[in-house]
C-alpha positions in Angstrom: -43.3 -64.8 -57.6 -41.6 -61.3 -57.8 -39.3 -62.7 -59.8 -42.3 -63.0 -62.8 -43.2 -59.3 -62.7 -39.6 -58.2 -62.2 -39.0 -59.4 -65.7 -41.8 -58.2 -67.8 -41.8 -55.0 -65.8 -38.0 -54.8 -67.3 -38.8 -55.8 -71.0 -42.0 -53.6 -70.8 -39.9 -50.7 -69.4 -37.1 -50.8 -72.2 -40.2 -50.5 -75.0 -41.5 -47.6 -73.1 -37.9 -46.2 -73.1 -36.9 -46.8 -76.6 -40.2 -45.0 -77.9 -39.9 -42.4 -75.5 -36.4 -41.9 -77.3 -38.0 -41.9 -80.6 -36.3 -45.0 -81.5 -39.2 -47.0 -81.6 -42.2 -46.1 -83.2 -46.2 -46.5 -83.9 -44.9 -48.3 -87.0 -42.3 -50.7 -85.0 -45.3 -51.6 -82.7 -47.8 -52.4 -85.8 -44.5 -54.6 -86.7 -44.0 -56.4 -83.5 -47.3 -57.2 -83.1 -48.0 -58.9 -86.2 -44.9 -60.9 -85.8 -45.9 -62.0 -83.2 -49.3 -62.7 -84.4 -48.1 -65.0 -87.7 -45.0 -65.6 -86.5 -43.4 -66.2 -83.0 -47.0 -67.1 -81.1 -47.3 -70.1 -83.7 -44.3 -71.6 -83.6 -44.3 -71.3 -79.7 -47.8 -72.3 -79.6 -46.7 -75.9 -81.3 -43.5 -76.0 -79.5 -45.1 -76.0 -76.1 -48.3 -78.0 -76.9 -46.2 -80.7 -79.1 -44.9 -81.2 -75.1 -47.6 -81.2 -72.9 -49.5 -84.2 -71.9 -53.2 -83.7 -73.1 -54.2 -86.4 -70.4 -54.0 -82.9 -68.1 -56.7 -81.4 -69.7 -58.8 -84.6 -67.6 -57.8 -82.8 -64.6 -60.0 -81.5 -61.8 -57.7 -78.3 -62.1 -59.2 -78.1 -65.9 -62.8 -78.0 -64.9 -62.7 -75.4 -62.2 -60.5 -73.8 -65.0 -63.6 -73.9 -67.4 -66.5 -72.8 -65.1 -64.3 -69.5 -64.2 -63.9 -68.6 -67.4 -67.2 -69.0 -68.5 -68.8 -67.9 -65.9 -67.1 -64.3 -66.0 -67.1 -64.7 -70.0 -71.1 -64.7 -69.2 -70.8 -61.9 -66.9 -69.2 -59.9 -69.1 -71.2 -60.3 -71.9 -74.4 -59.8 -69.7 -72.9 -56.4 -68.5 -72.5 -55.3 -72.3 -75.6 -56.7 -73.0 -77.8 -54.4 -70.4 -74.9 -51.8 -69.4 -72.5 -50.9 -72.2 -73.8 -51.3 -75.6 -70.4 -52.7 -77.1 -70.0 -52.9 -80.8 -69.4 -56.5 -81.3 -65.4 -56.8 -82.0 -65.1 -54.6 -78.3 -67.1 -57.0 -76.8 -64.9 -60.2 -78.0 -61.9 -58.0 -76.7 -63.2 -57.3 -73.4 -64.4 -61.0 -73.3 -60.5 -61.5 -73.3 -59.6 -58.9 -71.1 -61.9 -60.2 -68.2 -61.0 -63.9 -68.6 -57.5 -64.7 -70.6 -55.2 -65.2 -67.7 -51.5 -64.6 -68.4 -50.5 -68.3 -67.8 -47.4 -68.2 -69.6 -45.1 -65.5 -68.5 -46.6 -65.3 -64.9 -48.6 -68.1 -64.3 -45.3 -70.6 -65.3 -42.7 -68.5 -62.3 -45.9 -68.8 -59.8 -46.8 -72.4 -60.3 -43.3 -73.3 -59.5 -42.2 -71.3 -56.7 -45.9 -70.7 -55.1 -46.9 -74.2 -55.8 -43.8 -76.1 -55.9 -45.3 -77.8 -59.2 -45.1 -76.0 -63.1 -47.5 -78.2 -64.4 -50.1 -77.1 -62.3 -50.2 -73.6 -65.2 -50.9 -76.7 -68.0 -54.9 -76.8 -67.7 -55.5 -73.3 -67.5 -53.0 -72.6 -70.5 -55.0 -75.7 -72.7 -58.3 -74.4 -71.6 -57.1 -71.1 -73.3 -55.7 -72.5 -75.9 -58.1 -75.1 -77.4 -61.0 -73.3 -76.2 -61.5 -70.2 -75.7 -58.8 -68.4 -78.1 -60.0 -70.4 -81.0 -63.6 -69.3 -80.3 -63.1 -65.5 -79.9 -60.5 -65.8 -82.9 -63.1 -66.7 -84.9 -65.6 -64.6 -83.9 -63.5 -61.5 -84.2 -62.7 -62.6 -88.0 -66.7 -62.6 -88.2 -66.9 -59.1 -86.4 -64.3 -57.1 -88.9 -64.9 -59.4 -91.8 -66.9 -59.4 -94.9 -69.2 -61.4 -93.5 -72.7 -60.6 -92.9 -74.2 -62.8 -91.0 -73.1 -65.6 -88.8 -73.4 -69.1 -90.4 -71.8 -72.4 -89.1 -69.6 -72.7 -92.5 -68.1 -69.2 -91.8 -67.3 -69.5 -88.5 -65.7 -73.3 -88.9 -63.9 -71.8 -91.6 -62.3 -68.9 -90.1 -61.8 -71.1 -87.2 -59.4 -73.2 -88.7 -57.7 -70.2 -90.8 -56.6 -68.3 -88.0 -52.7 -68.9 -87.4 -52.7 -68.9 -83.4 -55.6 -72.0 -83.7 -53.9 -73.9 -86.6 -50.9 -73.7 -84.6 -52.8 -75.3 -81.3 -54.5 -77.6 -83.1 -50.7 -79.1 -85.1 -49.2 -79.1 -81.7 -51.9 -81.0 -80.1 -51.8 -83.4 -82.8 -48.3 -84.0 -81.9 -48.9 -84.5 -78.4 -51.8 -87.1 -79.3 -49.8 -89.4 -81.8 -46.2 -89.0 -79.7 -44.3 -87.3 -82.2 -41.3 -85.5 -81.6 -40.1 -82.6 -83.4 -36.5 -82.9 -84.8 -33.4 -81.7 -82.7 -32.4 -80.1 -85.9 -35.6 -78.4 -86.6 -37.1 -78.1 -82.6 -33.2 -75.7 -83.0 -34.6 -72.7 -85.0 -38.4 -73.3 -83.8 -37.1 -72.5 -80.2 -35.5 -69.7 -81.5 -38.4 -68.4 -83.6 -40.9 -68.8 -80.3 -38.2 -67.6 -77.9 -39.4 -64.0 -79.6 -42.8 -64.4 -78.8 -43.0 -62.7 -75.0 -39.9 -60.3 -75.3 -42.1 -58.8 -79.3 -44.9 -58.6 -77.0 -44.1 -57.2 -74.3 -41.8 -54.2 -76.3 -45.1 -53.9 -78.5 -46.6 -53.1 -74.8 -44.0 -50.6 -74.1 -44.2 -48.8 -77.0 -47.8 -48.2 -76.6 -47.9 -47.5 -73.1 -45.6 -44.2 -74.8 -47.5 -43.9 -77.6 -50.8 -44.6 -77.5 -53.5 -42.5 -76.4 -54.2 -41.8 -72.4 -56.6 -43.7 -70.9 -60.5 -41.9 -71.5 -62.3 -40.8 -68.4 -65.5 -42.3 -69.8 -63.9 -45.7 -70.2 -63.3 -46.0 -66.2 -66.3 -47.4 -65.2 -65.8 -50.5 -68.2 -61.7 -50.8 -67.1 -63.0 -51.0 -63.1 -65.5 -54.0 -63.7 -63.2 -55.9 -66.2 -60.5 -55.4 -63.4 -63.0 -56.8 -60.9 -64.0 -60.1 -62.8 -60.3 -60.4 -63.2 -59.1 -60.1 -60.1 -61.7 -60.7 -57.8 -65.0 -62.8 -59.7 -62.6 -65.1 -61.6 -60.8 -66.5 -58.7 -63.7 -66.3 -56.5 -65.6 -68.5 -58.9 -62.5 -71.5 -58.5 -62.2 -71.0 -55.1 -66.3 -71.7 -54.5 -66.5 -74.5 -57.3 -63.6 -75.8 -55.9 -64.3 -75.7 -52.5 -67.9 -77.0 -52.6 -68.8 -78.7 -55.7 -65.1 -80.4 -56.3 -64.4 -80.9 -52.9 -60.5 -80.2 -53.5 -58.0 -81.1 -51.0 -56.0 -77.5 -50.0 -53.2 -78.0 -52.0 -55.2 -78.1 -54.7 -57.7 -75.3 -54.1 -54.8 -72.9 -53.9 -53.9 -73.5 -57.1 -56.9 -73.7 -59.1 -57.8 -70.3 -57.0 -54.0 -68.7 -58.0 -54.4 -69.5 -61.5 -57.5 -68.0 -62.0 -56.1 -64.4 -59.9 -53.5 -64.1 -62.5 -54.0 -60.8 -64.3 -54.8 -60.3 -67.7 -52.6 -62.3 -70.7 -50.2 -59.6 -72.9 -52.0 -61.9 -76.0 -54.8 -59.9 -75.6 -53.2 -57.2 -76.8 -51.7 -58.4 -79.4 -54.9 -59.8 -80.5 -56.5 -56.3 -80.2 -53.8 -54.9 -82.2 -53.5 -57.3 -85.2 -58.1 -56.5 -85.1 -57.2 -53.1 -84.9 -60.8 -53.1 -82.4 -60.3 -52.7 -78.3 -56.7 -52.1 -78.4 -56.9 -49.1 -75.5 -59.2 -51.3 -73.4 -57.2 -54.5 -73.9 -53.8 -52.3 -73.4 -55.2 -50.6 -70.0 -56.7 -53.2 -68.5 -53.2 -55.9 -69.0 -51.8 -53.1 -67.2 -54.0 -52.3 -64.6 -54.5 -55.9 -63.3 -50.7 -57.0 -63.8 -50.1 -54.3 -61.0 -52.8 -54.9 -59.1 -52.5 -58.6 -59.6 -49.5 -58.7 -57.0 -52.2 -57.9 -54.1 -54.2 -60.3 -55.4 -52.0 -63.1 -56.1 -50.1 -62.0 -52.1 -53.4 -61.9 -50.4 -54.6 -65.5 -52.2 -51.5 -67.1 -51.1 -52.1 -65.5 -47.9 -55.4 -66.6 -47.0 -55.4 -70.5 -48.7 -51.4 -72.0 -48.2 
């Protein structure tokens, strides 16, 4: 488990370092992010779906997956609805700072050596993936497009325009029909995803240095998006599970640890290629990835 944050703790650290030497810039951030963005997240995206089992997704882990996310999606947007006053694009952002779990580069080291199983990370990752990435995606395009008002053409079309969700759809098509990318071509794909975490995590570095300090007035916003993180999403699992699935303990603990994961580095590089919540999405990855190891110690704690 420490193993997880050891590591992007390290990659995160030599960003920070690099632009603190002036070696990295503003501009090699913009850079990073967007190749990640077009790039290394959709070839990764395809590589790992093309090799999942969709069959997962029929899971009981998958529905206690779903209601936490939107039941804290809801929360949130209730809270900017009668608290905060969000312009629209800040409110997708924030939507994906309270509920986008980092699945991947935590979620995969904690499955296997909290729960002895990685593919208990697959539902929670799909649910992301084929749900609620694809939705925000598109409603973010809405939000700083040309658009002016929301129609079901416009948002259909911008769904399927938007790299990350072309890329999630191709690899679940793969999965579906059985086919198997080429040894010759799965070669350079791995090497083109393999960039994906290590861009974004140096992009997160770099603007941890560079970007601007956290505002006072935004503590109130980063404290309740850390709380639905942290404490509302897995809280939701835990109860769903616990009295509407009826899971057996093995598997309450890990619908409940998956949920407690902290917020998903993509949201910042989502927020950066918008150009719209990028302090909010920046400060709260950070805030519940060190926080996260309390929750994550006192979950394990309390259901193994």
């Amino acid at each position: 488990m420490l193993s997880g944050f050891f590591v992007i703790g390290v990659v995160v650290g030599i960003g920070f370092l690099l632009a603190h030497l002036r070696v990295f810039t503003a501009q090699t951030q913009n850079m990073l992010a967007r190749l990640s963005f077009y790039v290394a997240m959709p070839v990764l995206f395809v590589t790992m779906m093309a090799k999942e089992d969709i069959s997962a997704l029929l899971s009981t882990d998958l529905v206690a997956s779903v209601v936490s996310i939107v039941t804290v999606s809801l929360l949130w947007l209730a809270s900017v609805r009668w608290v905060w006053k969000l312009p629209l694009p800040e409110t997708i952002t924030g939507t994906f700072a309270s509920a986008y779990v980092n699945a991947g580069n935590l979620g995969l080291p904690i499955a296997t050596y909290v729960l002895d199983s990685p593919a208990r990370v697959v539902p929670v990752i799909l649910t992301q993936l084929l749900f609620l990435q694809p939705v925000g995606l598109a409603l973010l395009d809405l939000a700083t497009g040309t658009a002016t008002r929301f129609t079901v053409g416009a948002f259909v079309g911008r769904f399927v325009r938007n790299p990350l969700t072309i890329a999630t759809l191709v690899g679940v098509l793969l999965s579906v029909f059985s086919i198997r990318i080429p040894t010759l071509l799965a070669t350079p794909l791995g090497m083109v995803g393999g960039m994906a975490v290590p861009t974004v995590l140096l992009a997160f570095g770099i603007s941890l240095r560079l970007g601007p300090r956290p505002d006072r007035r935004t503590g109130p916003v980063l404290a309740w998006q850390t709380f639905l993180k942290l404490v509302a999403m897995p809280a939701v699992a835990w109860a769903f599970g616990a009295f509407v699935l009826h899971l057996a303990a093995p598997d309450l603990l890990a619908v409940t640890l998956m949920a407690g994961l902290p917020t998903a580095q993509n949201v910042f590089v989502i927020a950066s290629q918008y150009g719209r919540g990028v302090v909010m999405a920046r400060d709260t990855i950070f805030i519940t990835t060190v926080l996260s190891v309390l929750t994550i110690f006192g979950i394990v704690a309390l259901l193994a």
